[in-house]
C-alpha positions, -999 to +999 in steps of 0.1 A: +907+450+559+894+420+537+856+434+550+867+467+532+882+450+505+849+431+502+827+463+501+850+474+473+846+447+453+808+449+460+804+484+448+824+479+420+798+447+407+772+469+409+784+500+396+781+524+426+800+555+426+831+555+448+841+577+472+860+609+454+848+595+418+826+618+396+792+603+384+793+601+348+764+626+342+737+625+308+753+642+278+733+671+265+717+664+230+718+693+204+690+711+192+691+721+159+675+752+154+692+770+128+659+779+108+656+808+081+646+832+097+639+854+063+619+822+048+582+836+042+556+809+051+524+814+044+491+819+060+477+787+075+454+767+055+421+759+072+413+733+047+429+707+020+408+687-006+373+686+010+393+683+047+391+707+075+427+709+090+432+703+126+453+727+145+486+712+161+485+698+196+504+727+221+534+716+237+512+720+272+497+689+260+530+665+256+516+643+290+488+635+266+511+617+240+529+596+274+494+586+287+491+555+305+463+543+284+480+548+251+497+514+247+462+496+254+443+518+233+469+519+200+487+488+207+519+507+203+545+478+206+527+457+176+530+493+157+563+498+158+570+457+153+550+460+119+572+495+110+601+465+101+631+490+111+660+476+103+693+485+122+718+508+107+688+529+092+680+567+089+645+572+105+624+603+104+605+608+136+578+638+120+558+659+144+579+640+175+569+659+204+583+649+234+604+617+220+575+589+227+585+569+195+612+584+191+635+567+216+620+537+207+632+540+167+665+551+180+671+516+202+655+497+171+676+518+148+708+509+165+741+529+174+748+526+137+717+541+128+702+575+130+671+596+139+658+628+132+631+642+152+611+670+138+587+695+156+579+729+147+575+736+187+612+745+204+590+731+237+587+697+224+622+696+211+637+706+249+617+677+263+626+651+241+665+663+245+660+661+283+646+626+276+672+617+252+701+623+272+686+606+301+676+574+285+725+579+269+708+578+234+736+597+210+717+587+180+691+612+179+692+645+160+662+668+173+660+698+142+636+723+147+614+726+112+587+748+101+553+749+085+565+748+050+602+731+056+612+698+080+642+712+076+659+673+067+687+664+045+680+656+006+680+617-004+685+602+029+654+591+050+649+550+046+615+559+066+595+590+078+570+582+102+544+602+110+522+591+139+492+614+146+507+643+127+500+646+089+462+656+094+477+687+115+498+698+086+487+735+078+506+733+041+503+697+033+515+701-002+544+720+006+556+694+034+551+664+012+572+678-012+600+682+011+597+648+025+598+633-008+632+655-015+641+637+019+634+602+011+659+579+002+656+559-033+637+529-020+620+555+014+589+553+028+561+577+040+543+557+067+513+574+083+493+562+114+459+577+113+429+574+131+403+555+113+376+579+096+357+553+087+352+538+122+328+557+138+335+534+171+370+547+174+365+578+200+386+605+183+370+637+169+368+639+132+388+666+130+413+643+144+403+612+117+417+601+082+400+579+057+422+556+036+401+575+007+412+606+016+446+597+022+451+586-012+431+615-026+457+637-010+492+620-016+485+604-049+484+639-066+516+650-044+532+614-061+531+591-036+514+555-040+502+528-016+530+506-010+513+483+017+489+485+046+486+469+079+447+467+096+459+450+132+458+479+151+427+490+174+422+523+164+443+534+136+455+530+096+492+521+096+498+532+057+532+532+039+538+551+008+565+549-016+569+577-043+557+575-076+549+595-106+528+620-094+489+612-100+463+641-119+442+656-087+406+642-082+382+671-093 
């Protein structure tokens, strides 16, 4: 008796599942999806001031973004340390794939926090759901946006970060304009680009920003340069407030 009553106690400590107990099982997380369908988006733009637009990664490529090499090549964990997310904070993961940052803002963002994750792909979205309730995070919102439309509530995004993902942006002017409509009064834009200038970082072009062209771009949409961080191996880590809109460079 006392050796059952020991097992008992043992399997309580390290929270096995008891005989004729139900394993608490992941709760699904909800895709919002409820796009307009009757919204007209336009063709796809090819290229943007002087840029060539790259085309959007396929969902059949998510393994790429969880690559073993990623954290030594992009030194994710000093990225998201210099992001300065606070807890309690509404987060924007843009163009968030399969969830790589995003269950990391939603940990650093806290149960009284809150992020949306953003991909035009309903592929991307059903991984990072899968991933989401596996890892028990309830504070994720996965929306399903569009070209044109990220599909986010007006006036309450304390960050939008966009890892990777503005250069693939087949309407840039449209999509900034909605993320500034999303950004709270004191929100930032923060981009993570490949460095264009750095012809030793081995990313295509295509796949490249220059801090020159980044302003060129978001200046005129009225966004300035807030700050910049230059510690990471291969990319620009930018952050953007808005401001009055700039004239566009001829």
């Amino acid at each position: 008796m006392r050796t059952i009553l020991f097992l008992l106690l043992l399997a309580i400590a390290l929270g096995l599942p008891l005989a004729g107990t139900a394993v608490a099982q992941p709760q699904a997380v909800a895709i919002d999806a409820a796009v307009d369908q009757t919204a007209v988006i336009p063709p796809a733009q090819t290229h943007y001031m002087g840029r060539e637009i790259a085309q959007t990664m396929h969902f059949t490529g998510a393994p790429w973004l969880v690559r073993e090499s990623r954290q030594r090549e992009e030194d994710c964990r000093t990225m998201l340390r210099a992001l300065g997310v606070k807890p309690g904070q509404t987060v924007c993961d843009m163009g968030c794939g399969n969830g790589f940052y995003t269950l990391q803002l939603a940990r650093l963002v806290g149960p009284r926090g809150l992020v949306y994750a953003v991909d035009i792909q309903p592929e991307m979205l059903q991984m990072l759901a899968r991933n989401a309730a596996e890892a028990r995070l309830a504070n994720i919102r996965p929306v399903l946006g569009t070209a044109i439309d990220p599909r986010l509530p007006a006036g309450e995004i304390d960050m939008m970060l966009c890892v990777d993902v503005y250069h693939e942006f087949s309407h840039p002017e449209a999509m900034l304009a909605k993320i500034k409509e999303s950004l709270a009064p004191d929100g930032q834009l923060v981009l993570v680009e490949f460095r264009g200038e750095d012809p030793a970082v081995p990313i295509k072009p295509l796949h490249k920003m220059t801090k020159a062209q980044v302003r060129a771009e978001l200046e005129p949409a009225g966004f300035g340069m807030v700050r910049e961080f230059d510690r990471l191996p291969w990319q620009h880590l930018l952050f953007l407030g808005v401001r009055e809109a700039a004239p566009a460079r001829p």
